[in-house]
DSSP file (Angstrom, degrees, kcal/mol; ACC not computed):
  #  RESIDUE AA STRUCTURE BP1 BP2  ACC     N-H-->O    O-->H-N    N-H-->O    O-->H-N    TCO  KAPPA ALPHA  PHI   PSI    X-CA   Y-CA   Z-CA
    1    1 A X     >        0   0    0      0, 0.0     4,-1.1     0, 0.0     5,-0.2   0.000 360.0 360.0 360.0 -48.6   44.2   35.8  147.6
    2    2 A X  H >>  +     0   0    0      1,-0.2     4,-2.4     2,-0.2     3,-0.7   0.893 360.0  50.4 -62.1 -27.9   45.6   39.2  148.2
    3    3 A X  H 3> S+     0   0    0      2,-0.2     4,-2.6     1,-0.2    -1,-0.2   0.856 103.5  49.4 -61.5 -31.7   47.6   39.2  145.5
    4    4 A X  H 3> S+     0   0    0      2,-0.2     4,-0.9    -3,-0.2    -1,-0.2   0.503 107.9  63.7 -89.8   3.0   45.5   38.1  142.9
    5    5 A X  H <X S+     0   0    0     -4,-1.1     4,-2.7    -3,-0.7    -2,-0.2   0.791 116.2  35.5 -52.8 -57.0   42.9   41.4  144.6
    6    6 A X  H  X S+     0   0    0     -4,-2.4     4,-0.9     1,-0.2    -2,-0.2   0.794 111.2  52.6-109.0 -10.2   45.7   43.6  143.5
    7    7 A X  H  X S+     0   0    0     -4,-2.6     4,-2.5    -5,-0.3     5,-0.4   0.949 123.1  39.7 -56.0 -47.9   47.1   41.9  140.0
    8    8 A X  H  X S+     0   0    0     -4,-0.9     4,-1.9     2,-0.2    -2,-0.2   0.912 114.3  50.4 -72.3 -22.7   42.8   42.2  139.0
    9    9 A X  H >X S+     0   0    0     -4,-2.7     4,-1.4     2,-0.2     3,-0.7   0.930 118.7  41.7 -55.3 -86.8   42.4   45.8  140.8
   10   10 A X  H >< S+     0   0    0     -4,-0.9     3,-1.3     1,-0.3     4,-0.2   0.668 118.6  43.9  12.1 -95.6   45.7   46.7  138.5
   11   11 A X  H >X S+     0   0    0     -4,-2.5     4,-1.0     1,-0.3     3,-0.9   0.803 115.7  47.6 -44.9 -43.4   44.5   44.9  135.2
   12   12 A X  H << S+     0   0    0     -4,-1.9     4,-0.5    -3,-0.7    -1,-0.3   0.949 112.9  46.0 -77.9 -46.2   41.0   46.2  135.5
   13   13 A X  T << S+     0   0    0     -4,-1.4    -1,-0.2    -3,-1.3    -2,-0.2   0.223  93.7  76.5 -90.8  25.7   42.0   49.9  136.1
   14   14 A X  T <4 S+     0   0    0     -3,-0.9    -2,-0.2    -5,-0.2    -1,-0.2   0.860 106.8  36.1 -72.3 -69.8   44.6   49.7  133.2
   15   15 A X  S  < S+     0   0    0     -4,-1.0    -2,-0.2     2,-0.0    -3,-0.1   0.556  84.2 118.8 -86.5 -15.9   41.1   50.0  130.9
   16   16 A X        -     0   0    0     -4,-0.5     2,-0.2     3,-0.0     3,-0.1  -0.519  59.1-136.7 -70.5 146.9   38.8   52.4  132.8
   17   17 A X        -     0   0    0      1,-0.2    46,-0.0    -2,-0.1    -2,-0.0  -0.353  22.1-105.9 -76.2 153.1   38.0   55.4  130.9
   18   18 A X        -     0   0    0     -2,-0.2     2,-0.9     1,-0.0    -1,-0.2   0.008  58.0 -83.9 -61.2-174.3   38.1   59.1  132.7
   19   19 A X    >   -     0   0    0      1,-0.1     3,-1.4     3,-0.1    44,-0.1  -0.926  43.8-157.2-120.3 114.2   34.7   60.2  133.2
   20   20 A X  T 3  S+     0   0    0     42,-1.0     3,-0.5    -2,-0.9    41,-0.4   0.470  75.0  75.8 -57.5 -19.1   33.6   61.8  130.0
   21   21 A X  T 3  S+     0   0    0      1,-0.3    39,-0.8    41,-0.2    -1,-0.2   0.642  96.1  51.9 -85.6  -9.3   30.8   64.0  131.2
   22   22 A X    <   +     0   0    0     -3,-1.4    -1,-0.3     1,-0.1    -3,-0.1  -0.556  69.1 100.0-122.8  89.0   33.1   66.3  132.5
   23   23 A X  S    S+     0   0    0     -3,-0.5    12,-1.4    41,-0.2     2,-0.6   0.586  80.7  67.5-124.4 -33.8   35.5   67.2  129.9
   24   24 A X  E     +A   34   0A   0     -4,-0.3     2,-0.8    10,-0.2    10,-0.2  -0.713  54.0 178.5-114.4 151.9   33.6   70.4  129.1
   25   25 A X  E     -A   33   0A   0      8,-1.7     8,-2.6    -2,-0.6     2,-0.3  -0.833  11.8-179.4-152.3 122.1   32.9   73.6  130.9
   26   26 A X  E     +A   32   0A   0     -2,-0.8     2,-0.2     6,-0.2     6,-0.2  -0.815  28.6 140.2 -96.9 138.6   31.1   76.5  129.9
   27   27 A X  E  >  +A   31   0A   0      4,-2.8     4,-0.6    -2,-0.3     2,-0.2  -0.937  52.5   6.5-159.9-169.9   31.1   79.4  132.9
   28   28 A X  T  4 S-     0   0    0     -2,-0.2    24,-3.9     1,-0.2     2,-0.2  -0.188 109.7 -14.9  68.2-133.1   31.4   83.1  132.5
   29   29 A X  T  4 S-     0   0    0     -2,-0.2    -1,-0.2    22,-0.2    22,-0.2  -0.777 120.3 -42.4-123.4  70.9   31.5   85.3  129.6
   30   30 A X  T  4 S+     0   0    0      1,-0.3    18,-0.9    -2,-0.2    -2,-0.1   0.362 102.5 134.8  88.5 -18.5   32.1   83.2  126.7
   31   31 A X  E  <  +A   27   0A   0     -4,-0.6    -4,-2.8    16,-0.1     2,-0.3  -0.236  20.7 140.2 -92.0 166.1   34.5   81.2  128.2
   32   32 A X  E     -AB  26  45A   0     13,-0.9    13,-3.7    -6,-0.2     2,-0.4  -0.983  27.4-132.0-172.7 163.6   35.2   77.7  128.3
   33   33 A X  E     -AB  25  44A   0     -8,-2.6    -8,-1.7    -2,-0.3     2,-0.3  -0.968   7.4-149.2-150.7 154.4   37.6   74.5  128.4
   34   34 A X  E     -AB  24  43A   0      9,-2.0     9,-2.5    -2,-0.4     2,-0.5  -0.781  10.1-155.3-103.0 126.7   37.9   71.3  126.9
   35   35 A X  E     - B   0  42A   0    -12,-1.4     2,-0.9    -2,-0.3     7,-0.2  -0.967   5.5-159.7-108.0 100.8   39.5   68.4  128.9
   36   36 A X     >  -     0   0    0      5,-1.4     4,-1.8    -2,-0.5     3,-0.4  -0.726   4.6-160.7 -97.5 127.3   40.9   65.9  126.5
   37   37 A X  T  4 S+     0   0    0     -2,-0.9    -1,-0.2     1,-0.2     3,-0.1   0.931  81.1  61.5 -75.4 -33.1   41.3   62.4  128.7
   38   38 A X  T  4 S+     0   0    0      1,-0.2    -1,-0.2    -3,-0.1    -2,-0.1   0.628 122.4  10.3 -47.5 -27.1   43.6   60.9  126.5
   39   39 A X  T  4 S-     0   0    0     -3,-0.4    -1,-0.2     2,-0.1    -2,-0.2   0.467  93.8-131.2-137.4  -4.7   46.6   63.0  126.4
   40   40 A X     <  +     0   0    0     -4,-1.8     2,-0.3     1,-0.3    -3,-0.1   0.319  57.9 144.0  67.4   1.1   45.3   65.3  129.6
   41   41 A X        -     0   0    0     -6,-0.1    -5,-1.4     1,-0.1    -1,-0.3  -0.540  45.5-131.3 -87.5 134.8   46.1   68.5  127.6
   42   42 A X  E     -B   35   0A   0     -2,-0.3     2,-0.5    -7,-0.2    -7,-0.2  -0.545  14.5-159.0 -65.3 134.2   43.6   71.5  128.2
   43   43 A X  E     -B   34   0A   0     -9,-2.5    -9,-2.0    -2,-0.2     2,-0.3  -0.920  14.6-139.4-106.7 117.7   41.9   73.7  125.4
   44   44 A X  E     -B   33   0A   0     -2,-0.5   -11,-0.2   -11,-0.2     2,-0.2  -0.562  22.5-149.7 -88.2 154.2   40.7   76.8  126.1
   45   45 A X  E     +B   32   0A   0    -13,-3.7   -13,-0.9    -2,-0.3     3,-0.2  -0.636  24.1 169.9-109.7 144.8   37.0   77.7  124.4
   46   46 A X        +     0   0    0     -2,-0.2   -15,-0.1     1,-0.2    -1,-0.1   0.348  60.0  86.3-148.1  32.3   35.4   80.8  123.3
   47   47 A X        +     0   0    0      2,-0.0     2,-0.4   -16,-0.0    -1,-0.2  -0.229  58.0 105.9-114.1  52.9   32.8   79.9  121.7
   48   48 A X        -     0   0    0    -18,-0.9   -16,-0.0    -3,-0.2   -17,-0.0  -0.829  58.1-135.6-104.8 128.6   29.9   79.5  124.5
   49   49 A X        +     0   0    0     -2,-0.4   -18,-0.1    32,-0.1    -1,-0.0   0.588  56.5 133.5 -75.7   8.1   26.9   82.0  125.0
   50   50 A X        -     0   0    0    -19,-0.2   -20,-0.2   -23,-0.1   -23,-0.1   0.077  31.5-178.8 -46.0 163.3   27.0   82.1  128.6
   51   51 A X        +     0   0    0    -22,-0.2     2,-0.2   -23,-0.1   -22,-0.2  -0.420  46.1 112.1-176.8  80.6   26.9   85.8  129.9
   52   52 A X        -     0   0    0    -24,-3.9     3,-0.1    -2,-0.0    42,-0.1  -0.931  56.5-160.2-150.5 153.4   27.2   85.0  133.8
   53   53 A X  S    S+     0   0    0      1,-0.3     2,-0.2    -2,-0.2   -24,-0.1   0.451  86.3   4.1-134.6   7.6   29.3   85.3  136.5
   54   54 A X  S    S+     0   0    0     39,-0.4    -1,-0.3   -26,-0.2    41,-0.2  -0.949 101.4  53.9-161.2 161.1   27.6   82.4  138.7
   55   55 A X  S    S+     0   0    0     39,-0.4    40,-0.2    -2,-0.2     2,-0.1   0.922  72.6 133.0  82.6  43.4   24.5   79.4  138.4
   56   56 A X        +     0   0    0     40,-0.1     2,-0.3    38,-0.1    15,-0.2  -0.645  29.8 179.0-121.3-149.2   25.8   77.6  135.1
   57   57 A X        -     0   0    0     13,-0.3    13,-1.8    -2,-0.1     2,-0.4  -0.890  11.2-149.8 161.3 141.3   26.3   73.5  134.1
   58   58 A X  E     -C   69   0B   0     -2,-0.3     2,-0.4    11,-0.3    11,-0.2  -1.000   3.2-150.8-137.9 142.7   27.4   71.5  131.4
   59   59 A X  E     +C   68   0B   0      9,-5.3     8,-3.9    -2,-0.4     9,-2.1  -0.970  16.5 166.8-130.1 153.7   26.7   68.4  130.2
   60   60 A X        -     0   0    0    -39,-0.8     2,-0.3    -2,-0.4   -39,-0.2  -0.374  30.0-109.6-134.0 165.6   28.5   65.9  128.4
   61   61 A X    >   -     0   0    0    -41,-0.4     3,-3.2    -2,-0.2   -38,-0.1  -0.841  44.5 -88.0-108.9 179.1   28.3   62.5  127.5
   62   62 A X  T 3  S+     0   0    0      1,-0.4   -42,-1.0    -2,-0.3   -41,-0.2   0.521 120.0  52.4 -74.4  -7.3   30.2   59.8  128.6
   63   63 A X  T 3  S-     0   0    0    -43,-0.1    -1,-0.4     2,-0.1   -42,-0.1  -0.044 121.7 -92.4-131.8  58.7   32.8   60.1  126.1
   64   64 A X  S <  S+     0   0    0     -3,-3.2     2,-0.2     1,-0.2   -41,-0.2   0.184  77.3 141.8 108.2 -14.7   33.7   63.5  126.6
   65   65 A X        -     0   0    0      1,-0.1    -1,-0.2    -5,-0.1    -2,-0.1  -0.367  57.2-118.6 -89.4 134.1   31.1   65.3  123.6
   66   66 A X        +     0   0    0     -2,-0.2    -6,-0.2    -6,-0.2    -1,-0.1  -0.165  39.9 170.5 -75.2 120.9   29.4   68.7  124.6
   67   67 A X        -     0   0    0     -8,-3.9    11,-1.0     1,-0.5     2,-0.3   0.588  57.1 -52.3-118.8 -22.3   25.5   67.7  124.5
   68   68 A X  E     -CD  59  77B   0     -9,-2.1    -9,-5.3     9,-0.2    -1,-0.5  -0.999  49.0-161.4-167.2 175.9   24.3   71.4  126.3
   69   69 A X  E     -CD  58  76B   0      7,-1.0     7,-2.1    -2,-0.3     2,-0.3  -0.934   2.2-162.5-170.9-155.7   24.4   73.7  128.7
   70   70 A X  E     - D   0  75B   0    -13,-1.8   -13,-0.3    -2,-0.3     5,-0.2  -0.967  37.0-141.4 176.0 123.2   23.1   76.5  130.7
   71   71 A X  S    S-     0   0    0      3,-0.6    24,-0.1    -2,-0.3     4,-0.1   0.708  75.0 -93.0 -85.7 -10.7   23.1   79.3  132.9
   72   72 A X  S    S+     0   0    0      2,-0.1    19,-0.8    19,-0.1    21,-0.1   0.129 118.5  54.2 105.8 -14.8   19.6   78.3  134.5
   73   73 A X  S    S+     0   0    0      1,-0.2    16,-0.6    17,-0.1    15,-0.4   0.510 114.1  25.9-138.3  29.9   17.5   80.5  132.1
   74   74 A X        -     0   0    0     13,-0.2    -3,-0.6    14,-0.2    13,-0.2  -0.841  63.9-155.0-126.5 105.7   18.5   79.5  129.2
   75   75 A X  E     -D   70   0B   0     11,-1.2     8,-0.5     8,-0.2    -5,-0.2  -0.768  11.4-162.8-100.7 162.1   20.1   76.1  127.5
   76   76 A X  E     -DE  69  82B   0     -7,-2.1    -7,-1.0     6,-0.2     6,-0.3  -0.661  14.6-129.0-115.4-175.6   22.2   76.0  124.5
   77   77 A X  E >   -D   68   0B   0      4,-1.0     3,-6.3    -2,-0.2    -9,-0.2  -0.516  40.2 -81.8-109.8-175.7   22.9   73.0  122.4
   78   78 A X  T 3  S+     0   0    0    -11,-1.0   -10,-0.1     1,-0.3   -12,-0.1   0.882 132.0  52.6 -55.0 -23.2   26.1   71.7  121.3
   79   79 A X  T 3  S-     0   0    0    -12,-0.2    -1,-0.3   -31,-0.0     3,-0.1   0.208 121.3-109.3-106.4  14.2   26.2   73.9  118.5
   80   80 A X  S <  S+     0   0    0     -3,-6.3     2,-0.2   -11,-0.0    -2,-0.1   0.873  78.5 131.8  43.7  46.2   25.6   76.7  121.0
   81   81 A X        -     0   0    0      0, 0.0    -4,-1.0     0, 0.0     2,-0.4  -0.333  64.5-101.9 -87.6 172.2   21.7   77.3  119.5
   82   82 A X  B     -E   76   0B   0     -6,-0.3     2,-0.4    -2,-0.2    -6,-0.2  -0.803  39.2-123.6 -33.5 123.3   18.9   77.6  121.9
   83   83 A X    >   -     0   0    0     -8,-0.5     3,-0.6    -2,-0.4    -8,-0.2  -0.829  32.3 -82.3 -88.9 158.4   16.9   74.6  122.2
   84   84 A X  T 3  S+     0   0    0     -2,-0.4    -1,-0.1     1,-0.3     0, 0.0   0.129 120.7   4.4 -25.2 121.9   13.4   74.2  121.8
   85   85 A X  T 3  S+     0   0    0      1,-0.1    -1,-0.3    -3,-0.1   -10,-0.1   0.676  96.8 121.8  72.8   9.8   11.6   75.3  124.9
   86   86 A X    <   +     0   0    0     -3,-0.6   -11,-1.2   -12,-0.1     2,-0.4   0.086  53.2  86.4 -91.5  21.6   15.1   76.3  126.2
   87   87 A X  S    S+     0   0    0    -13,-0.2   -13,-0.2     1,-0.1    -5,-0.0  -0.842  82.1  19.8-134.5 146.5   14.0   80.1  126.9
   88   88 A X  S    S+     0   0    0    -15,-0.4   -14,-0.2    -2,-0.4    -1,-0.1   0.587  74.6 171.8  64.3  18.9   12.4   81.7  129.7
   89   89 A X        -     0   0    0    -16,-0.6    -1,-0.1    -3,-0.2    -3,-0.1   0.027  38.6-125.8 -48.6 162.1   13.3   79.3  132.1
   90   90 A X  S    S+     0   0    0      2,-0.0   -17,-0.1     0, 0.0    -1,-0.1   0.268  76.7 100.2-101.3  33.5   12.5   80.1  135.8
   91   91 A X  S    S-     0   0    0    -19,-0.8     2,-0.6     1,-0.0   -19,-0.1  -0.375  71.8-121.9 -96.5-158.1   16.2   79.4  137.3
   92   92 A X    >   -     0   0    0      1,-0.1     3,-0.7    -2,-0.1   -19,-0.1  -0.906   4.6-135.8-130.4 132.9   18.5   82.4  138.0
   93   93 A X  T 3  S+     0   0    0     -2,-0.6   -39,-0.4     1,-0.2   -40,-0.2   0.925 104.9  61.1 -62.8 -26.2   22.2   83.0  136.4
   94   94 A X  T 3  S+     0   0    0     -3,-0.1   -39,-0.4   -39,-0.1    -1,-0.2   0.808  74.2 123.8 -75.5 -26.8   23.2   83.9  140.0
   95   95 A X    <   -     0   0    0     -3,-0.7   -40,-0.1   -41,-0.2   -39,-0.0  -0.101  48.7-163.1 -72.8 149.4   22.5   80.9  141.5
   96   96 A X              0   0    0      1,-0.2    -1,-0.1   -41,-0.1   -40,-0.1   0.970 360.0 360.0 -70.1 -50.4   25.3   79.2  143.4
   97   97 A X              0   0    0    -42,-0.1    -1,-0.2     0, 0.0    -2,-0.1   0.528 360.0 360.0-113.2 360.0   23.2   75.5  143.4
């Protein structure tokens, strides 16, 4: 019985995926990097509006594609726009959590 626990454990984590939702990160001044799960090589990014030195997030979807992010009083979109209603928020670029 244990063996055929650790042939399916094996077989089964052969095919899991990385977790795609964090493959990108915006922080700073512009900065950023790209986490490709497939080949594990880093890109670094420099096209983000962040303009922070603490409080920001990104989000991703599950297979790896930039859908926004934020310093906490502002989001951008993937295409590093503002979204709609994405201004004037009440969080703080300083915050830690």
């Amino acid at each position: 019985m244990k063996k055929i626990l650790l042939i399916l454990t094996l077989f089964i984590s052969i095919n899991v995926a990385g977790q795609g939702e964090a493959a990108n990160w915006y922080f700073g001044f512009g900065a950023g990097m790209q986490f490709d799960l497939a080949t594990g090589n880093t890109t670094a990014l420099n096209d983000g509006q962040l303009s922070t030195n603490e409080g920001c997030s990104t989000i991703s979807d599950a297979n790896g594609n930039l859908l926004f992010y934020s310093d906490g009083t502002t989001v951008w979109n993937r295409n590093h726009q503002v979204m709609p209603n994405g201004n004037g928020l009440f969080g703080d670029s300083s915050s830690t959590q």
